[in-house]
Each structure stands twice: as structure tokens, then as C-alpha cells.
C-alpha positions in Angstrom: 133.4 -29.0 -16.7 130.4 -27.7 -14.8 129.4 -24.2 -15.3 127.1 -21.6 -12.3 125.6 -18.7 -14.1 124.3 -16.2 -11.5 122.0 -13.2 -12.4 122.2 -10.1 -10.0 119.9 -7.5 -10.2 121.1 -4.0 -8.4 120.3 -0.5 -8.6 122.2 0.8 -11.8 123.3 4.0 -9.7 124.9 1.5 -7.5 127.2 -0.1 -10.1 130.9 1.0 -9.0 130.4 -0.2 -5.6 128.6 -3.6 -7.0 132.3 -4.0 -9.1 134.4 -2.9 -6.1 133.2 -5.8 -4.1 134.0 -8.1 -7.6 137.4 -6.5 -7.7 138.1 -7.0 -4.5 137.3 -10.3 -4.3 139.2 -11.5 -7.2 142.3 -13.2 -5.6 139.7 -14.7 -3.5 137.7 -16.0 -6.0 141.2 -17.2 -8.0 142.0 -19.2 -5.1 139.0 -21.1 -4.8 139.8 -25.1 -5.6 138.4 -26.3 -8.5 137.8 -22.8 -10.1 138.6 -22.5 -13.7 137.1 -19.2 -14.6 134.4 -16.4 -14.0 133.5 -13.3 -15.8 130.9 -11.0 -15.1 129.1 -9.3 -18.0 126.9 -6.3 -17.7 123.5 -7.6 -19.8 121.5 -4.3 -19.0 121.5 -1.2 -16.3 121.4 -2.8 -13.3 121.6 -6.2 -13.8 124.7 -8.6 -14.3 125.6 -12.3 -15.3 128.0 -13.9 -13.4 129.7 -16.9 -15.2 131.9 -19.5 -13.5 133.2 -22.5 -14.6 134.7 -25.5 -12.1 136.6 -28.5 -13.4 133.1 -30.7 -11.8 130.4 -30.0 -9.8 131.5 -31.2 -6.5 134.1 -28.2 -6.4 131.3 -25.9 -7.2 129.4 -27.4 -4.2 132.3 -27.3 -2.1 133.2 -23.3 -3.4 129.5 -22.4 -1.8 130.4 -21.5 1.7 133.4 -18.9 0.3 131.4 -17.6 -2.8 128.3 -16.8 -0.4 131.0 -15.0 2.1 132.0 -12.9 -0.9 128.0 -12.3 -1.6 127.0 -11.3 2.0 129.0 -7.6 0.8 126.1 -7.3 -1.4 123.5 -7.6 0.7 122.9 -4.1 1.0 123.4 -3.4 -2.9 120.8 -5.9 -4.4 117.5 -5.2 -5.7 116.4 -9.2 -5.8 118.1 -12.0 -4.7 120.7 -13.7 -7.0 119.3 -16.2 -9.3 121.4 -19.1 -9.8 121.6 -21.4 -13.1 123.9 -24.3 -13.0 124.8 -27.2 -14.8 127.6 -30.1 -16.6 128.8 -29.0 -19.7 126.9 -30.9 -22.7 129.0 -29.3 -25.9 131.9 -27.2 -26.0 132.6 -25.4 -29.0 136.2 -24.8 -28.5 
């Protein structure tokens, strides 16, 4: 398992549109190969973490050209650009 962990950073006004773009790029984002999950969680006004998980880190490579397709609709929204975390899986609890 290799998990990406992006932090966006928006204006807080700006949130609804910020989720339409998610939303509407669910089915999308399903259909990426090599996807295993993704949530978004909210960790202050403004400002989101984006967690998705891949079955190895060559699909998260190859995902890169369709995830920053999907992030080009939130050019206009962001306040910073995305910072991106990323890394195997060491221990998993479950």
C-alpha cells in the first residue's frame, strides 16, 4: 500500500465550489488504476487534507497526469499550492 496526503489551502468563503470540483470528480477519481481510496477531511477553515491510498507506488506515479487534470479546476480557488506528502505503508493497524 502506498499512501499521497495532499494539503490544500483555499479561501474558506470558497469552500462549496472547492467540494463541487471533488464531487464532481469522484467517478473520475474511482476509475483511476491502482486507486484504493481517498477522503478529504476538512482540518481547519480553509484548508483540507486529501488522503489517497494506491495498491503501490507506481500506480500513484502513473495516476499523476489524471489527478493534476482534476487539480487544474482549482487553480483559480487556491490560496498556496498543494503540498504533497507521500509514502509506502510501514504499519497498518487494521
Amino acid at each position: 500500500m502506498y499512501y499521497r496526503i495532499t494539503t490544500f489551502t483555499f479561501d474558506a468563503d470558497r469552500e462549496d465550489e472547492v467540494m463541487a470540483v471533488a464531487h464532481g470528480a469522484a467517478d473520475e477519481l474511482r476509475a483511476i488504476a491502482g486507486i484504493q481510496s481517498g477522503v478529504i477531511v476538512r482540518v481547519s477553515p480553509g484548508k483540507t487534507i486529501t488522503i489517497a491510498s494506491y495498491d503501490t507506488q507506481e500506480s500513484a506515479v502513473a495516476a499523476q497526469p489524471q489527478i493534476q487534470a482534476i487539480l487544474g479546476q482549482l487553480a483559480g480557488m487556491l490560496t498556496a499550492p498543494p503540498e504533497v506528502q507521500e509514502g509506502p505503508v510501514l504499519l497498518d493497524f487494521f
